[in-house]
C-alpha positions in Angstrom: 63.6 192.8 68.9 63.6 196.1 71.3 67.1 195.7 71.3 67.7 196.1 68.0 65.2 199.1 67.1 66.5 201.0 70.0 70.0 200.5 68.2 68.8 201.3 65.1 67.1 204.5 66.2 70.1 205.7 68.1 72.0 205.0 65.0 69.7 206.9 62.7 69.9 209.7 65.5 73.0 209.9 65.7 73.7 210.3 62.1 71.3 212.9 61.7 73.1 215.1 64.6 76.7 214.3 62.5 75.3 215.0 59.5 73.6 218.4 60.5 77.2 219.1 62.4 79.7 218.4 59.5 77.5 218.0 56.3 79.5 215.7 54.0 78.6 212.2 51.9 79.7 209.8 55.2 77.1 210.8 57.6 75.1 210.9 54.1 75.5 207.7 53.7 74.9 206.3 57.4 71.7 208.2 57.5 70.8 206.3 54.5 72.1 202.8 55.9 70.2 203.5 59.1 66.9 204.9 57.4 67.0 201.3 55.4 67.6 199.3 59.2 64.9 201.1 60.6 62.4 200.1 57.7 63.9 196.9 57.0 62.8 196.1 60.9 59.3 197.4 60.5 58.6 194.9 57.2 60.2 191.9 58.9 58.0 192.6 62.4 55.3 193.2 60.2 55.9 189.7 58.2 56.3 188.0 60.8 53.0 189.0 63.0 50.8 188.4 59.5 52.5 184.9 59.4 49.5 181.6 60.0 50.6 179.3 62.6 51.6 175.5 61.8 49.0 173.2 61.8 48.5 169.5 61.3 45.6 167.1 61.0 46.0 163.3 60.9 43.6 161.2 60.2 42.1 157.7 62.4 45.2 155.6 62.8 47.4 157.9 60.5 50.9 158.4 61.8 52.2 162.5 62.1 55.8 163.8 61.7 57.0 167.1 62.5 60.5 168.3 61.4 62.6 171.1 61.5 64.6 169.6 58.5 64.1 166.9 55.9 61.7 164.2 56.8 61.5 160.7 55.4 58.4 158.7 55.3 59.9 155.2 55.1 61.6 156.1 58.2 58.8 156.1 60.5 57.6 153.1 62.4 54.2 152.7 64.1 54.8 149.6 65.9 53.0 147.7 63.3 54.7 144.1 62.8 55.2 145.0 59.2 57.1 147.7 59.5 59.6 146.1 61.8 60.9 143.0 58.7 
């Protein structure tokens, strides 16, 4: 994420210096752009440190899935006899 604020920075920088050196709409317009990256980057960082960690509690002989995706409960097997007919 250092990677991409530096960037961002140097961007905003570097629009500022064109803009102040030919003042026209373009470098206008990237100070703008970079301006937004710059803030858009603080609110995300700022999301993401607020953001509660996963957690999961299963009860006595309770079976627990975790998935990045779509998970199906009549998919899961214990090794109960049942479950294997």
């Amino acid at each position: 994420m250092f990677f991409v604020k530096l960037l961002a920075f140097v961007a905003f920088f570097a629009s500022v210096v064109w803009f102040w050196a030919d003042p026209d709409y373009e470098p206008g317009i990237a100070i703008v752009t970079s301006f937004s990256t710059l803030i858009g980057i603080w609110i995300s960082e700022r999301q993401s440190r607020n953001k509660p960690s996963q957690t999961q509690t299963v009860g006595v002989g309770g079976v627990a899935v975790q998935a990045g995706g779509d998970a199906h409960i009549g998919s899961i097997s214990n090794g109960d006899a049942k479950d294997a007919q």
